[in-house]
C-alpha positions as CSV (number, residue, x, y, z in Angstrom):
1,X,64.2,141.8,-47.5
2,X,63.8,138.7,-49.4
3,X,63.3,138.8,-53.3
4,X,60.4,137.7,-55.0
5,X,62.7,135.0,-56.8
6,X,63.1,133.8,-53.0
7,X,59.2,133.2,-52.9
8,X,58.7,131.6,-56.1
9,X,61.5,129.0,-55.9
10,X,59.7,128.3,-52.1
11,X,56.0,128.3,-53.8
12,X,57.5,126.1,-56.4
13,X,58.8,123.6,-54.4
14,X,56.1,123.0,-51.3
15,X,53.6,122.9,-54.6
16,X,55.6,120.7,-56.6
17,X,56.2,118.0,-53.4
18,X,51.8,118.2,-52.9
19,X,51.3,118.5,-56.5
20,X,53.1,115.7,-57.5
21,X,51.7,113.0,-56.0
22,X,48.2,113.7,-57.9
23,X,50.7,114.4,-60.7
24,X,52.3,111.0,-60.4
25,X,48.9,109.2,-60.2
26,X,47.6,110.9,-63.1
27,X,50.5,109.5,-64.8
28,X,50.0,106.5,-64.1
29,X,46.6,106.6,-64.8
30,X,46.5,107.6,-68.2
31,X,49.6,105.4,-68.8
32,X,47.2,102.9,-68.2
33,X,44.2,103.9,-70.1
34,X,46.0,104.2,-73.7
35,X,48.0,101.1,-73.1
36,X,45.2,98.6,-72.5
37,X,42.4,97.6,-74.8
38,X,38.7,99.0,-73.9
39,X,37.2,96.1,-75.1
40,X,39.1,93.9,-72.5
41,X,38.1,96.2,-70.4
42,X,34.4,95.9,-70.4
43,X,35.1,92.2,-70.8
44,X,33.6,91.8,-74.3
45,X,35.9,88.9,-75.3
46,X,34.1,87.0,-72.2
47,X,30.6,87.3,-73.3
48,X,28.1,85.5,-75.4
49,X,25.8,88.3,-76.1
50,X,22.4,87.2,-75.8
51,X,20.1,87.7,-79.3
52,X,17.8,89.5,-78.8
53,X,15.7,88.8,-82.4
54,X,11.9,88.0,-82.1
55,X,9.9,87.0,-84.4
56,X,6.1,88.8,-84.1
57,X,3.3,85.9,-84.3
58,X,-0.3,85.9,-85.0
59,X,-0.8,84.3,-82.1
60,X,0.3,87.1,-79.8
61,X,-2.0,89.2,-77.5
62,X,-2.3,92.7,-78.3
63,X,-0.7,94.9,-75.4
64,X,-4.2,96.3,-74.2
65,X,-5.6,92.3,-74.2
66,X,-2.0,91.4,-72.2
67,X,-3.0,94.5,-70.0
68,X,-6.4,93.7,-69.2
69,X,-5.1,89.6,-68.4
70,X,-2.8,91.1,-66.2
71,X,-4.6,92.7,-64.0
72,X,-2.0,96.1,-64.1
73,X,-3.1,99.1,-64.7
74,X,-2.2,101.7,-68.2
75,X,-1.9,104.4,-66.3
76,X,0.9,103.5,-63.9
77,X,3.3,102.3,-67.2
78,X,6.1,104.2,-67.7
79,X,6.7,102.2,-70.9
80,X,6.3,98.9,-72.7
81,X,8.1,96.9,-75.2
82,X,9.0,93.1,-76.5
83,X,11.5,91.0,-75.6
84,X,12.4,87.4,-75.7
85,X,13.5,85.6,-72.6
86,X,14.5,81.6,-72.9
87,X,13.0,81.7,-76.1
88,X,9.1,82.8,-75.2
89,X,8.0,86.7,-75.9
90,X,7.1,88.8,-73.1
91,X,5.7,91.9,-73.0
92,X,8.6,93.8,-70.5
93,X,6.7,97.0,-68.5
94,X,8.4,99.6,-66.8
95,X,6.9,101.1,-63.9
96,X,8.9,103.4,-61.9
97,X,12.1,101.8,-61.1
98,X,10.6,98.3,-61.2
99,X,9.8,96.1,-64.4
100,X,7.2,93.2,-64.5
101,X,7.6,90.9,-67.5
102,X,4.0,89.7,-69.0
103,X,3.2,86.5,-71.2
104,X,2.5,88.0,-74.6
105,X,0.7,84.2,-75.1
106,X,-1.1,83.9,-72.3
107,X,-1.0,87.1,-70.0
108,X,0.6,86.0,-67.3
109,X,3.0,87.6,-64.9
110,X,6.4,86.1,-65.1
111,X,8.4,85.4,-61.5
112,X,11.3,87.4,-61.6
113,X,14.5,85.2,-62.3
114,X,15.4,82.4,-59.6
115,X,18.4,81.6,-58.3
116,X,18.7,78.8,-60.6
117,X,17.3,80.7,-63.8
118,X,19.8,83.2,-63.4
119,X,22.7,81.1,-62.8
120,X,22.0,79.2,-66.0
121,X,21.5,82.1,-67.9
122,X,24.8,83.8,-66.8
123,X,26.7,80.0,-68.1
124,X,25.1,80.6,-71.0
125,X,26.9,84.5,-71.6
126,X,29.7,83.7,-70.0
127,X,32.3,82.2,-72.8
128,X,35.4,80.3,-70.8
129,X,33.9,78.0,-68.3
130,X,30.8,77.3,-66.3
131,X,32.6,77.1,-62.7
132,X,30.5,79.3,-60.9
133,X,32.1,79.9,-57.5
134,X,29.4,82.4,-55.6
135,X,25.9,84.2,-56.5
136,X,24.6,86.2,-54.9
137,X,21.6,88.5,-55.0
138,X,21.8,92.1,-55.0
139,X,19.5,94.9,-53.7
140,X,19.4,98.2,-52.3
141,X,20.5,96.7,-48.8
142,X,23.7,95.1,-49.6
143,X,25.0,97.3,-53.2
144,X,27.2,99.0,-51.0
145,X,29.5,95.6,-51.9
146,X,28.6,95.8,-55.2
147,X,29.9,99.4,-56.2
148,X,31.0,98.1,-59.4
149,X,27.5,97.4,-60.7
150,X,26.3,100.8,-59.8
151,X,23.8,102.4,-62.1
152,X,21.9,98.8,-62.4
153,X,18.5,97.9,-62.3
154,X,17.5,96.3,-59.1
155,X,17.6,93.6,-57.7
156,X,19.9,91.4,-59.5
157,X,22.0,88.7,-59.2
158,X,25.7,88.4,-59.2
159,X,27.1,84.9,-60.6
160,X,31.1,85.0,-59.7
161,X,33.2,82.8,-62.1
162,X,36.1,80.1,-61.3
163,X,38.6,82.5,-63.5
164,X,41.7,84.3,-64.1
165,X,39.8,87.4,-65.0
166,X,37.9,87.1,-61.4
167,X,34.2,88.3,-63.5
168,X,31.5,88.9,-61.9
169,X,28.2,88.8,-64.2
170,X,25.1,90.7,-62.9
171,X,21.6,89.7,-64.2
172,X,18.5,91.9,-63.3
173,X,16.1,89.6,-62.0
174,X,13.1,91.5,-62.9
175,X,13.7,92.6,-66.4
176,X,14.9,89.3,-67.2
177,X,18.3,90.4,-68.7
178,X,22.0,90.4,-68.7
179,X,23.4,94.3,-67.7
180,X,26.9,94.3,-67.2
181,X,30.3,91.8,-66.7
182,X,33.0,93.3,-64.4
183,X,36.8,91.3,-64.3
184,X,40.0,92.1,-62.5
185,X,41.2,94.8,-65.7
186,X,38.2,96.7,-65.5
187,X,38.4,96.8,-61.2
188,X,42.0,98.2,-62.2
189,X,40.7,100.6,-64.4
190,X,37.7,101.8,-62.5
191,X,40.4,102.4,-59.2
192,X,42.9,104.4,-61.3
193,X,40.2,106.0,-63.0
194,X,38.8,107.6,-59.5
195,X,41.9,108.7,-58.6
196,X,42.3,110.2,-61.9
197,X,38.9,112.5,-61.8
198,X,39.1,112.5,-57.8
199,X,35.8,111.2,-57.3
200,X,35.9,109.1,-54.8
201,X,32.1,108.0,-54.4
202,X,30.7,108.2,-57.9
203,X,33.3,108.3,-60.1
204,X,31.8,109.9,-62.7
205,X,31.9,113.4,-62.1
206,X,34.6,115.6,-63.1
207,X,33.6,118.7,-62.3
208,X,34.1,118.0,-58.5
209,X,35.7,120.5,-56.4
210,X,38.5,118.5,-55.6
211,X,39.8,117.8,-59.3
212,X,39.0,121.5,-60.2
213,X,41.2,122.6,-56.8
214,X,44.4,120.4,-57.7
215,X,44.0,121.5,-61.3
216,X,44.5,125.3,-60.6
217,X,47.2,124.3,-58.0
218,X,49.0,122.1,-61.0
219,X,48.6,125.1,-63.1
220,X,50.0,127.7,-60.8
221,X,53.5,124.7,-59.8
222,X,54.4,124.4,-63.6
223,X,53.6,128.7,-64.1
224,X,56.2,129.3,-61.2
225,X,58.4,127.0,-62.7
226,X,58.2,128.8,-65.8
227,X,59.1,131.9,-63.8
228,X,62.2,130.2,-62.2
229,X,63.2,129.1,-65.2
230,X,63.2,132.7,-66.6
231,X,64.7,134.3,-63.8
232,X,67.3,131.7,-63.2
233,X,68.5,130.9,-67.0
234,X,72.0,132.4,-68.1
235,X,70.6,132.4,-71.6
236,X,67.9,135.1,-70.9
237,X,70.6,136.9,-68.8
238,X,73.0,137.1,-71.6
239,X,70.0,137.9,-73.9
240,X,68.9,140.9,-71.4
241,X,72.4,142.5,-71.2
């Protein structure tokens, strides 16, 4: 009959060979993570970070007057604020998912940002150059290519840059806004950091069954190695007899 030492040193190894691959990744991962800077990461050292300061005039229309001018209706607003977009205040209202941007002058409905309005706009933010190689505009049909702005507001557009960090800069087109910059070491991060949590859709959840699996299995590998260790070590032997 084979001794339980037998089964260990068996458990030990299959689970150490499947085991340490995730291990291995994870390694590398976090390797990764605390040797790179977060800011350079989000790409703050590429950005011009828009003001956003407005000064309130006497000239402005009260948000019920803006209301009425616009034709929308109170009840459907989720919420309402001020914001200043190439230079002119706007009254900026949420409804639902979608956001409608209203002349606090006159009243009027603002387009939702052109090609071209967005395009300039993302020159503006973006600090090295103003090559743009592609744009490209982003909705609910095509985000499937655009994982990395997930969590957006939509539509938006996507101005690519002509540069080393390969960033992409993603303007909503109804609120009028920049949301996010993505370059080549936050692409890196965002891949190591899915195979880090093992969520491979999201990758933001880590209490998926998969990463709770694997850690249990990790657990029990470096347990029975423990347990070789004991029964195997000449010191504890010696120290027995």
């Amino acid at each position: 009959m084979k001794s339980i030492k037998y089964y260990v040193r068996k458990t030990h190894r299959y689970l150490g060979l499947f085991i340490g691959i995730q291990l291995l990744l994870w390694s590398i991962g976090g390797l990764y993570f605390s040797w790179t800077n977060i800011d350079e990461i989000h790409g703050d050292h590429l950005v011009n970070f828009p003001k956003n300061e407005i000064i309130i005039k006497s000239d402005l229309l009260s948000p019920d007057e803006a209301l009425t001018r616009s034709g929308i209706d109170q009840n459907r607003i989720n919420s309402m604020e001020l914001k200043s977009v190439f230079d002119k205040i706007y009254y900026r209202i949420k409804i639902k998912d979608s956001y409608i941007l209203i002349n606090a002058k006159t009243g009027d409905v603002r387009n939702p940002f052109s090609k071209e309005e967005a395009t300039n706009f993302a020159k503006e933010i973006f600090k090295p150059n103003n090559d743009v190689k592609s744009i490209e505009f982003v909705t609910k049909d095509n985000i499937s290519k655009h994982s990395q702005y997930r969590g957006g507001p939509l539509p938006a557009w996507a101005v690519s840059f002509l540069h080393k960090s390969n960033s992409v800069i993603y303007i909503s087109a109804q609120k009028g806004t920049f949301e996010k910059i993505r370059n080549k070491q936050w692409r890196i991060f965002d891949f190591l950091w899915m195979l880090h949590i093992m969520d491979f859709d999201e990758r933001d959840d880590i209490n998926n069954i998969i990463l709770r699996g694997f850690s249990i299995l990790s657990l029990v590998t470096i347990l029975s190695g423990f347990i070789l260790f004991y029964q195997s070590s000449q010191t504890i032997k010696k120290i027995k007899q």
